[in-house]
TIPATI-914452 format. One record per residue: x, y, z negated of N, C-alpha, C in turn. Coordinates in steps of 0.05 Angstrom, whole numbers, plus 5000, padded with zeros to 4 digits. Example, Ala and Ser with C-alpha at 12.3 -4.5 7.8 and 13.67 -1.06 7.14 Angstrom:
2
REC  n_x  n_y  n_z ca_x ca_y ca_z  c_x  c_y  c_z
REC 5264 4886 4844 5246 4910 4844 5264 4934 4844
REC 5257 4955 4858 5273 4979 4857 5258 5001 4843
//
This chain:
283
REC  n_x  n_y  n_z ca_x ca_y ca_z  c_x  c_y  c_z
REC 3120 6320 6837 3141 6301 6843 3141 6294 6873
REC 3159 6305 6888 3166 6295 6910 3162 6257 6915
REC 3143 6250 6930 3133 6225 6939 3162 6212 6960
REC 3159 6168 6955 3170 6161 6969 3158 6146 6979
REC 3162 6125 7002 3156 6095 7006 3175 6080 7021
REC 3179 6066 7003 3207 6036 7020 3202 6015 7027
REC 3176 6011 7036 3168 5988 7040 3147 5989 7057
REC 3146 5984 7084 3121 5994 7105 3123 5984 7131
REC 3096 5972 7141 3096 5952 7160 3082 5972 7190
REC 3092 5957 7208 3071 5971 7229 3070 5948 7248
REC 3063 5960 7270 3047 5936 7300 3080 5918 7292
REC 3095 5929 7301 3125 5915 7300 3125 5887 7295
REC 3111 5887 7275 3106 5861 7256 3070 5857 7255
REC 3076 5861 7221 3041 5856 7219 3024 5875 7204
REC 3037 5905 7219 3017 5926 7202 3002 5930 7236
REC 2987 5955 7224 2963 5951 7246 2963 5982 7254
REC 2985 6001 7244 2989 6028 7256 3019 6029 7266
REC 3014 6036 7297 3038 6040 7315 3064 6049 7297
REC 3092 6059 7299 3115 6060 7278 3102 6101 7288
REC 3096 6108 7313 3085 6142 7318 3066 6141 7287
REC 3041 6126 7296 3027 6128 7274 3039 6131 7244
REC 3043 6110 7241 3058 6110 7208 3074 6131 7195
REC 3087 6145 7229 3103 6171 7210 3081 6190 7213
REC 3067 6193 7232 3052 6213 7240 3032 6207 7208
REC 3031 6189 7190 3013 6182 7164 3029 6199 7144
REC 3047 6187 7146 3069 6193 7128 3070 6230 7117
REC 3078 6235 7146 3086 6270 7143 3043 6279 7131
REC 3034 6270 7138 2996 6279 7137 2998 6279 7098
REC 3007 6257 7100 3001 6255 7070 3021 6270 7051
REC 3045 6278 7055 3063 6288 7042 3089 6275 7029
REC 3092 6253 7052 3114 6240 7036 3143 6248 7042
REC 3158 6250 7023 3185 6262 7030 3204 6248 7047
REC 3206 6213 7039 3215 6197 7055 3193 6173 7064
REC 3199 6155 7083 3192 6131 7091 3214 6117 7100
REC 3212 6087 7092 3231 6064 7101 3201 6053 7120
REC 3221 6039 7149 3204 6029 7157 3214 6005 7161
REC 3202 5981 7153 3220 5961 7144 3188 5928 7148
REC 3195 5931 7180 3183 5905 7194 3196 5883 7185
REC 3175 5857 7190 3184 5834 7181 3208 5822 7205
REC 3232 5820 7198 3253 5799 7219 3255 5825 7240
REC 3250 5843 7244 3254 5862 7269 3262 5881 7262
REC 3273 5890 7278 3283 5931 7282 3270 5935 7303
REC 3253 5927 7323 3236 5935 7345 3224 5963 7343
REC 3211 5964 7314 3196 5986 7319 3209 6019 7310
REC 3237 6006 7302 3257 6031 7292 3257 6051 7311
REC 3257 6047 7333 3278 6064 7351 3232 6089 7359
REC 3218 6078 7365 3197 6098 7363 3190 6117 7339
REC 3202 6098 7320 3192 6113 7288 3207 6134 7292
REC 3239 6129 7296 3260 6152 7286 3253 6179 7313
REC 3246 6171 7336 3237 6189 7361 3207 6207 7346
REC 3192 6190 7335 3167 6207 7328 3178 6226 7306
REC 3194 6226 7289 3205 6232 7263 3220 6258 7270
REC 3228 6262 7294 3248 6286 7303 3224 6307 7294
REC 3189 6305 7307 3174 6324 7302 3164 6332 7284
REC 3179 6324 7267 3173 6327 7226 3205 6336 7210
REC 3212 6351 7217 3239 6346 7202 3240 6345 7170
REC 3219 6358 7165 3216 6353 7131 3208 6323 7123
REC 3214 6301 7141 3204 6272 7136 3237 6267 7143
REC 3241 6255 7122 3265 6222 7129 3258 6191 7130
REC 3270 6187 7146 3261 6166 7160 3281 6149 7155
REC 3284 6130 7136 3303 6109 7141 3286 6083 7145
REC 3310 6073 7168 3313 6050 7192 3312 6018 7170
REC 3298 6009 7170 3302 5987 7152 3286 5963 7165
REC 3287 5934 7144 3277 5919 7153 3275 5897 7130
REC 3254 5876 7132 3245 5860 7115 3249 5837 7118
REC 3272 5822 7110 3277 5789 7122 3272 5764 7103
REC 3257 5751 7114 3244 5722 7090 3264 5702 7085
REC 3270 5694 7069 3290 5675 7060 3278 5664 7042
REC 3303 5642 7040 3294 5617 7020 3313 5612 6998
REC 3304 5612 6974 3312 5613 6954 3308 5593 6929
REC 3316 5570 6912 3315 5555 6900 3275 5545 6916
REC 3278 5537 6939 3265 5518 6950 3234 5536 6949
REC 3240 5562 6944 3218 5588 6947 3217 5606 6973
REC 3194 5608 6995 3204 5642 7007 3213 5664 6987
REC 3234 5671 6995 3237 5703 6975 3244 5721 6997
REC 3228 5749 6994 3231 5766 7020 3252 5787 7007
REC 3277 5801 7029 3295 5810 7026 3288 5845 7045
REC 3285 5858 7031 3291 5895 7048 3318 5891 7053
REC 3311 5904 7073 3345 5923 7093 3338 5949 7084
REC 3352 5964 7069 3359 5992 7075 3375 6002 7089
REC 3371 6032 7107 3396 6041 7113 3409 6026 7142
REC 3394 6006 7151 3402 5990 7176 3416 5999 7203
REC 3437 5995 7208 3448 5996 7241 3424 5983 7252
REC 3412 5994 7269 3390 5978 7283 3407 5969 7318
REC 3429 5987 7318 3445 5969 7341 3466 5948 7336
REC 3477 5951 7309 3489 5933 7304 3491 5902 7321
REC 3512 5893 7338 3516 5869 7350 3506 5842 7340
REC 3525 5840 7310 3522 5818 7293 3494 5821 7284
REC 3483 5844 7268 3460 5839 7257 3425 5833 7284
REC 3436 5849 7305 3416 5838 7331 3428 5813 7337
REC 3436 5800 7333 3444 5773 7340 3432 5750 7326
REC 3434 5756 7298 3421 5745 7273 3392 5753 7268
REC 3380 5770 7273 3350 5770 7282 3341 5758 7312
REC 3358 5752 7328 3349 5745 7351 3351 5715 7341
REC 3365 5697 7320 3363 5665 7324 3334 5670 7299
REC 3328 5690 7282 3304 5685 7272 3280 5689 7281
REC 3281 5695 7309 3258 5708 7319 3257 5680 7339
REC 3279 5664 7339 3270 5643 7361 3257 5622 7340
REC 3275 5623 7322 3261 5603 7294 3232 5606 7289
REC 3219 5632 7292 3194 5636 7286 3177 5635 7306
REC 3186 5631 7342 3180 5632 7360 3168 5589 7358
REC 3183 5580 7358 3184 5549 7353 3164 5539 7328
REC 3168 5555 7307 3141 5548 7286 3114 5547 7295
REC 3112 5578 7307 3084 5594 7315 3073 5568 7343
REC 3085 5562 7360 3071 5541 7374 3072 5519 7364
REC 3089 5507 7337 3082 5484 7326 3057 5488 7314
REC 3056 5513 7306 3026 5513 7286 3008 5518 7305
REC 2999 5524 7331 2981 5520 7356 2976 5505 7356
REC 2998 5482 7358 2994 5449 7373 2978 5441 7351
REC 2979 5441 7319 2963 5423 7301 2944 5440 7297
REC 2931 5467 7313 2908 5475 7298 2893 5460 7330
REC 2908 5454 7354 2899 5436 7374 2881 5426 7360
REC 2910 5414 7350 2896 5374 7335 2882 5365 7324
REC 2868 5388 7308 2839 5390 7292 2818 5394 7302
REC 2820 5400 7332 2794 5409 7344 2791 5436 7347
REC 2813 5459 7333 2805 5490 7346 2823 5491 7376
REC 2804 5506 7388 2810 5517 7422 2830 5542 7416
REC 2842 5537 7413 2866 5563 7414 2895 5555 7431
REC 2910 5579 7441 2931 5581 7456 2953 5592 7444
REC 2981 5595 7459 3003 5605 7449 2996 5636 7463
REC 2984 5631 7485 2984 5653 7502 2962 5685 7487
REC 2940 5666 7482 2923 5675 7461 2936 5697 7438
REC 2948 5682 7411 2964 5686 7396 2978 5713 7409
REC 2997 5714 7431 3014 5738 7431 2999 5755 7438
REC 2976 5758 7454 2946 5782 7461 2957 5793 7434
REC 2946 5776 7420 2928 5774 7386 2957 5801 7373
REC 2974 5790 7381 2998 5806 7362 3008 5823 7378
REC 3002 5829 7406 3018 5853 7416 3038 5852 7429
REC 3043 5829 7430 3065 5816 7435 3098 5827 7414
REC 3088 5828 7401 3111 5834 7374 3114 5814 7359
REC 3130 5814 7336 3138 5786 7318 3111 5779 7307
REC 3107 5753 7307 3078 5736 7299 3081 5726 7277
REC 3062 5737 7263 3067 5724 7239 3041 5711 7229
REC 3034 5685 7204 3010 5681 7196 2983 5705 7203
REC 2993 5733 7193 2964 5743 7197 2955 5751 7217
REC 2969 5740 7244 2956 5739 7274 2951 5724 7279
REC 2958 5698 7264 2947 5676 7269 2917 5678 7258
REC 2910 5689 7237 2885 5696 7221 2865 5711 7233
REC 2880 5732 7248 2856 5747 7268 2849 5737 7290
REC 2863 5721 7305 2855 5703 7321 2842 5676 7311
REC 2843 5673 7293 2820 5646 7287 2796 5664 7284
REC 2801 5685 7266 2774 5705 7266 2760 5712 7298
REC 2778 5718 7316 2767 5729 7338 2750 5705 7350
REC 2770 5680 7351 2752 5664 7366 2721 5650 7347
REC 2720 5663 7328 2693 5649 7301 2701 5635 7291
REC 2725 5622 7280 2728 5596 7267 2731 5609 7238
REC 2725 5629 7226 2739 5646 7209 2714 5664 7199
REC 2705 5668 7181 2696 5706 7173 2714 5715 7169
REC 2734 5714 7161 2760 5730 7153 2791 5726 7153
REC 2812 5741 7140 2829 5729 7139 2839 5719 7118
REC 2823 5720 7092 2830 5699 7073 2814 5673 7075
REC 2795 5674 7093 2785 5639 7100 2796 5625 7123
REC 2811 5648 7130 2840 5631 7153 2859 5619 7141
REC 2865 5631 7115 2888 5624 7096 2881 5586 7086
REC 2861 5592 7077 2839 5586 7054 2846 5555 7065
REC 2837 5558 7093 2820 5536 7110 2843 5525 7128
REC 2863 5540 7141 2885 5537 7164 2904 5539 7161
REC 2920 5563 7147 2941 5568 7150 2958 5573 7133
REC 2948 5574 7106 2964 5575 7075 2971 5545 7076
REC 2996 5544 7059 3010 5532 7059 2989 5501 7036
REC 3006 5477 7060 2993 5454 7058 2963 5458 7070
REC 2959 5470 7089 2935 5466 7106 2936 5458 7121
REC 2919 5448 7142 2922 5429 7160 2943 5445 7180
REC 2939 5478 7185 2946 5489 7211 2983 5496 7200
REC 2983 5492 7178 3013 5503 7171 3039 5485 7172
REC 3059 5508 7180 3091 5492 7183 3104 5508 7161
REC 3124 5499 7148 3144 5512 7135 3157 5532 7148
REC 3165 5556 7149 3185 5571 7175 3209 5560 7162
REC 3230 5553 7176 3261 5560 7174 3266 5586 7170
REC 3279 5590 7154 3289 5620 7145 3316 5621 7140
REC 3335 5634 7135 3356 5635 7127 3358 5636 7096
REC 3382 5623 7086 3382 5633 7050 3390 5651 7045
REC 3377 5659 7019 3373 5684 7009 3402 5697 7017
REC 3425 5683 6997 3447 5692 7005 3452 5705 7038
REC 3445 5674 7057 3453 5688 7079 3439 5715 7098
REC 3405 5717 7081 3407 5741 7087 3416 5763 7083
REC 3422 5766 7052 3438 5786 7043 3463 5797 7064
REC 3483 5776 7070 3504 5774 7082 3485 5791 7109
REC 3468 5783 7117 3468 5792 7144 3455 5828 7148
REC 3441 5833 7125 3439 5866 7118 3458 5876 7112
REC 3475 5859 7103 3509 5876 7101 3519 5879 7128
REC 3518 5859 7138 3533 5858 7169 3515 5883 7186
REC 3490 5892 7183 3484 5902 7189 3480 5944 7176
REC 3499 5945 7163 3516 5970 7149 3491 5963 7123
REC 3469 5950 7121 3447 5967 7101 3454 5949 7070
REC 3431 5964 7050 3429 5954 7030 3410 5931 7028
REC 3408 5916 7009 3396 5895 7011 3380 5901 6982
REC 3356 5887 6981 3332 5899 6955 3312 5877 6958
REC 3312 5866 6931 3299 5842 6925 3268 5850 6935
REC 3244 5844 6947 3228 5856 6950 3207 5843 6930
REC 3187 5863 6920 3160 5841 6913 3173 5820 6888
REC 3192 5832 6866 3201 5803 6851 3177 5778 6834
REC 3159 5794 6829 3139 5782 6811 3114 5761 6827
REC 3119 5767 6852 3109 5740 6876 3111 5710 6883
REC 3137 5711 6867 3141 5682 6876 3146 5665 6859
REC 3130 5672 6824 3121 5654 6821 3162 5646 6792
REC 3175 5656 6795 3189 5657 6778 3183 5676 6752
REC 3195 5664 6729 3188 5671 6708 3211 5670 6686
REC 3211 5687 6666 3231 5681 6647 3264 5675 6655
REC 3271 5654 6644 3304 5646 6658 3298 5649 6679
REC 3290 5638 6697 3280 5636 6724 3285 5669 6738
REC 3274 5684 6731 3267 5714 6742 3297 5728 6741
REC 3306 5720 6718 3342 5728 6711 3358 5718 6721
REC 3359 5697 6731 3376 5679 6745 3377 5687 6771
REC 3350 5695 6780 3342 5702 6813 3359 5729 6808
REC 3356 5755 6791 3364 5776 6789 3400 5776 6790
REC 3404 5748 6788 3434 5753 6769 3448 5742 6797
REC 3434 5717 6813 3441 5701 6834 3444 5721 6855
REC 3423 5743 6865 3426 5755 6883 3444 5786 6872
REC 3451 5792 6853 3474 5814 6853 3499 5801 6855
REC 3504 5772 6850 3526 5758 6856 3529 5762 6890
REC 3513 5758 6899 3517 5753 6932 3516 5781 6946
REC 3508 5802 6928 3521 5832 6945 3490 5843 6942
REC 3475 5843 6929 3444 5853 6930 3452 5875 6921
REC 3441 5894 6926 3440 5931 6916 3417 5936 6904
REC 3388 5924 6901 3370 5937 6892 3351 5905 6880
REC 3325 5930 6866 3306 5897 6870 3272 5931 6866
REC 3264 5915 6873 3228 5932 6871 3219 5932 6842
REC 3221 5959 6835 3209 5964 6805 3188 5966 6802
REC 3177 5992 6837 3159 5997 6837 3139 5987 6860
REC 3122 5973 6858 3106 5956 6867 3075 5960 6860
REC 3055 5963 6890 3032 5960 6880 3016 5953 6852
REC 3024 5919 6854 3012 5905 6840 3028 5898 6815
REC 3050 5918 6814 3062 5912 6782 3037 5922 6761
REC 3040 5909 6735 3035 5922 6719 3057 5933 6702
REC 3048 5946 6686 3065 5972 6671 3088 5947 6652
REC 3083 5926 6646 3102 5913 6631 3118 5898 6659
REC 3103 5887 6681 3130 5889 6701 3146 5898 6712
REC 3138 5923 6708 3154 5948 6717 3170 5965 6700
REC 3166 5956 6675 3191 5946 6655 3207 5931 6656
REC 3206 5899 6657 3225 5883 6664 3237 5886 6694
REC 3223 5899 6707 3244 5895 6734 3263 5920 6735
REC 3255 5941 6715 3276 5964 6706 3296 5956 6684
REC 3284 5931 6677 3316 5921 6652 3322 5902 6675
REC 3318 5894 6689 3337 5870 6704 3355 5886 6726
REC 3338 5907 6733 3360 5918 6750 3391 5937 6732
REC 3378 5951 6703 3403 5956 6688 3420 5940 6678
REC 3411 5913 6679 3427 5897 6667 3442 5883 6684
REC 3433 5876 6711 3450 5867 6731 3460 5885 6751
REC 3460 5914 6751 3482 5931 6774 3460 5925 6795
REC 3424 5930 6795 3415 5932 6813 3401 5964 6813
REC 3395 5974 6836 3390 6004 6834 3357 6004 6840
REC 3336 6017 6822 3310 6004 6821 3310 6014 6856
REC 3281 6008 6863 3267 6020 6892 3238 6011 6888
REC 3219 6007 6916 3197 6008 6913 3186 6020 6935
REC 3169 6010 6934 3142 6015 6967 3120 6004 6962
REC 3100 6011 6980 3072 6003 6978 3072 5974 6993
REC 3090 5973 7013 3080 5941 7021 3059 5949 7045
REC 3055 5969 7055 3035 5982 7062 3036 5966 7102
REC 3010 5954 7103 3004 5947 7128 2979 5953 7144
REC 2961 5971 7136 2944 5984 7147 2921 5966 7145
REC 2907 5963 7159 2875 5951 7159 2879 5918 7147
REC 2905 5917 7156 2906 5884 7148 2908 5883 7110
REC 2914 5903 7106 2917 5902 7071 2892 5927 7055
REC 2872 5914 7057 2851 5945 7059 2848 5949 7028
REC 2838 5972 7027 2847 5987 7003 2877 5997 6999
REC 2895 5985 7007 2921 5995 6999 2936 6016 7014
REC 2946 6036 7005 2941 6065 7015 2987 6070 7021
REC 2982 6083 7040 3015 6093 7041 3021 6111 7023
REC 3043 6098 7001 3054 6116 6988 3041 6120 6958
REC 3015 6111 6963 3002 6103 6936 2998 6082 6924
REC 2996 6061 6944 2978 6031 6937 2961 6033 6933
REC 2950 6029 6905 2919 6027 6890 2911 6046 6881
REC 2930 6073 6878 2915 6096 6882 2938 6099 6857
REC 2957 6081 6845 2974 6101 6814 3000 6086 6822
REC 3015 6085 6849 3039 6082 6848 3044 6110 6853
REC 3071 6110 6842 3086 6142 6853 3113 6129 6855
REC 3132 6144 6868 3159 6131 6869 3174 6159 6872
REC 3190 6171 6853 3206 6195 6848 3232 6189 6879
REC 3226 6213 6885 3247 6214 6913 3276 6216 6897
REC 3289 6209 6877 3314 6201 6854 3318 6178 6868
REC 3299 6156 6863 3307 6130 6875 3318 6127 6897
REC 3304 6145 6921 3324 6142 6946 3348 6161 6939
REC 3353 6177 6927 3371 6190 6929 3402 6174 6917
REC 3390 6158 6895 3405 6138 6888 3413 6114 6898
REC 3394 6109 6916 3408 6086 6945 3419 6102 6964
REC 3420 6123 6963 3441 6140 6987 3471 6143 6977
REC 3463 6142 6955 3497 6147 6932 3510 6116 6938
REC 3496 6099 6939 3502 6066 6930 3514 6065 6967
REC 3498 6078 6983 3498 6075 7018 3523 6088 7019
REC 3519 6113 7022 3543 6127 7031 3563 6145 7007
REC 3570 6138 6984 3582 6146 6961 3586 6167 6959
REC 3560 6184 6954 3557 6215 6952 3544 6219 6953
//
């Protein structure tokens, strides 16, 4: 079976292999396609699709991963298929990147306030100067010792209701959707079994976001098990969503979890993309 992955992080954001790297993984391992799909950015599109020319047996779709808020939940939203020049849609990542620009030094100033020695200036070293997200906040508490790791950064700092944490502003769900449209792509519930909805709850989210223009939701997921990966294949037939799926894959920062495999028994039939290409370009 021809291999996929729709879901994959790099430096861009908060994976830890360049967008060269990730394809240069990609084609090593045998995957037919990759989405490369950073958090709030297309930054790292335009190197992926340049490294990708030297693989032609790799496709490469341009995507992206945007956090939104949903019945008073983060819920994270895929871009498939993305104009990465698109006007409107670089316009609408540029007020979320200032939104997240304004959190990330609010959360400096109170890890101040507690007594850790840390900087704003610090922080962007830490990330590369690319979109910052919590888990550079994590390796920099690690770097400077306040930390063994980055789940006692979480634990201790920066998970939510910790001393070091802010809510981000995000856009709603809806209006992300709206804004992967504005930006030619499909939109795909990501990760549904994350946040913590259940039952009515899970159907309502499925039913709320094909109302607002959603095309897909994640069937296939690392950490599904085989009965969630059932229900997210009846919620997508029952609501006009088209399954998809990725590893989620962010390199050292998610260890053990492998491109294109996850935990070593995801597979994702290259049908699926072929079936968001039908839904993309109707043919």
């Amino acid at each position: 079976m021809n291999k996929i992955d729709l879901h994959t992080h790099t430096t861009a954001s908060d994976g830890t292999l360049t967008p060269s790297e990730l394809i240069e993984k990609a084609y090593r391992i045998g995957l037919e396609t990759i989405a490369v799909t950073d958090h709030d950015t297309t930054e790292g599109l335009s190197e992926a699709l340049k490294k990708a020319e030297e693989y032609p047996s790799l496709e490469v779709i341009a995507g992206t991963e945007l956090s939104s808020v949903y019945k008073n939940r983060e819920v994270h939203i895929v871009g498939l298929f993305i104009d990465k020049d698109n006007v409107e849609f670089k316009s609408g990542l540029e007020e979320l990147r200032e939104k997240r620009i304004k959190r990330n030094i609010a959360m400096i100033n109170k890890l101040k306030s507690i007594g850790l020695d840390v900087t704003y200036e610090e922080l962007i070293s830490v990330s590369g100067g690319k979109v910052v997200t919590r888990a550079h906040f994590a390796k920099l508490l690690q770097e400077k010792g306040y930390v063994r790791d980055k789940n006692e950064a979480f634990s201790r700092y920066i998970g939510a209701g910790k001393p070091g944490y802010i809510k981000r502003k995000v856009l709603s769900a809806e209006d992300s959707i709206r804004l992967i449209k504005k930006g030619g792509g499909l939109a795909v519930i990501a990760h549904p079994f994350m946040y913590g909805f259940k039952g009515r709850e899970l159907e309502d989210m499925a039913a709320d976001f094909a109302f607002w223009g959603a095309d897909g939701i994640e069937c296939y997921y690392p950490t599904h098990s085989q009965s969630d990966r059932i229900l997210a294949l009846s919620l997508a037939e029952t609501y006009g969503l088209l399954p998809s799926g990725g590893s989620d894959f962010h390199g050292e920062n998610k260890p053990g979890l492998e491109l294109g495999s996850g935990y070593g028994d995801l597979e994702i039939s290259y049908k699926i993309s072929e079936d968001l290409k039908v839904r993309k370009y109707g043919k």
